[in-house]
N, C-alpha and C positions, 0 to 999 in steps of 0.2 A: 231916743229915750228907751231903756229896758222894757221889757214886756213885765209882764207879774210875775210870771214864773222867772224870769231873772231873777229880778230883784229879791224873789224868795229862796232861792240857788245858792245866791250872792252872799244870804247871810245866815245860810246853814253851812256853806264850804268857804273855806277863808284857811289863812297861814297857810302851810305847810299841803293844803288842796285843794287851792289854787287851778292847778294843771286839770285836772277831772273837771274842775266846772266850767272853763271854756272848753275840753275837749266835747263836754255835752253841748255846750252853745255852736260847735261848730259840727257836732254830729245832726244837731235839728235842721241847724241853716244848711248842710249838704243834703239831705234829705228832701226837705222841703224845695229845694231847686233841679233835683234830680229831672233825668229825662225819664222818667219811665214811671207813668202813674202810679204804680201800685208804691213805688217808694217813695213817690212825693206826698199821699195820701197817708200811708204809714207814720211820713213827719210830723204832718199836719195833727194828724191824731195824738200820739209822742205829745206835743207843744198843748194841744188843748188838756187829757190827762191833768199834766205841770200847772197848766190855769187852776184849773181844778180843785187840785191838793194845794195850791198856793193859797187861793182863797174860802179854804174850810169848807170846800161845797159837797171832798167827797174825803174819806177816810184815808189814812195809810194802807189799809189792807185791802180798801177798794182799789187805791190807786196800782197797789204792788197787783193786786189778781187784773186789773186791765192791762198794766205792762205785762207782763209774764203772758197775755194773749195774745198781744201785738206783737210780742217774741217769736210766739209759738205757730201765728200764720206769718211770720216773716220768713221764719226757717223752711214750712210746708211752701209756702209759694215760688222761695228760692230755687227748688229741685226744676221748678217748671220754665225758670227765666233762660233768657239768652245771657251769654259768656258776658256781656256788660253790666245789665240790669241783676244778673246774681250774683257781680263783686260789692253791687250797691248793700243788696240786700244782706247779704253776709255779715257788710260791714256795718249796716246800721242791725243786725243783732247781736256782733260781737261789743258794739257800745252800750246798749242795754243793758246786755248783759255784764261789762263788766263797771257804768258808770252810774247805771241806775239800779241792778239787783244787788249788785254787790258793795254800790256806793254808798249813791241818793239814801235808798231806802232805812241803812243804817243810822243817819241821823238824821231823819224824820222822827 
């Protein structure tokens, strides 16, 4: 069964972007399974955020200024990881960035 923020993903992104909302579903579910706490905690945070904005608990701009910090210690913490743990991280701010600041946020 989808989570909220699914279901709320589901039916802001549709036709034609499609590809971006499971690349988000599968940037959370890789994150949150990651071996290296700081980016399975990242996810986990990510995924609650989505609860959040899904069910009106917290604004657009709330939600956009919490991603934009989970961005911004994503990329700080990155500098300090080992060669595995900082392709994690990379990659889950290169998803952020391109599926939720550049995406999500648009049609919210």
């Amino acid at each position: 069964m989808p989570s909220q923020w699914e279901t709320f993903v589901d039916t802001l992104i549709a036709g034609g972007k499609q590809i971006a909302k499971d690349e988000l579903k599968i940037l959370i579910s890789l994150s949150k399974e990651d071996a290296n706490d700081f980016i399975r905690s990242q996810g986990e945070k990510l995924e609650r955020y989505l609860d959040l904005l899904a069910a009106g608990q917290i604004t657009k701009e709330e939600f956009e200024l919490l991603v934009k910090d989970l961005k911004d210690l994503t990329e700080m913490r990155a500098l300090e990881l080992q060669v595995a743990a900082k392709a994690s991280a990379q990659r889950l701010v290169a998803g952020v960035t391109k599926l939720i600041i550049e995406g999500l946020l648009k049609l919210v």
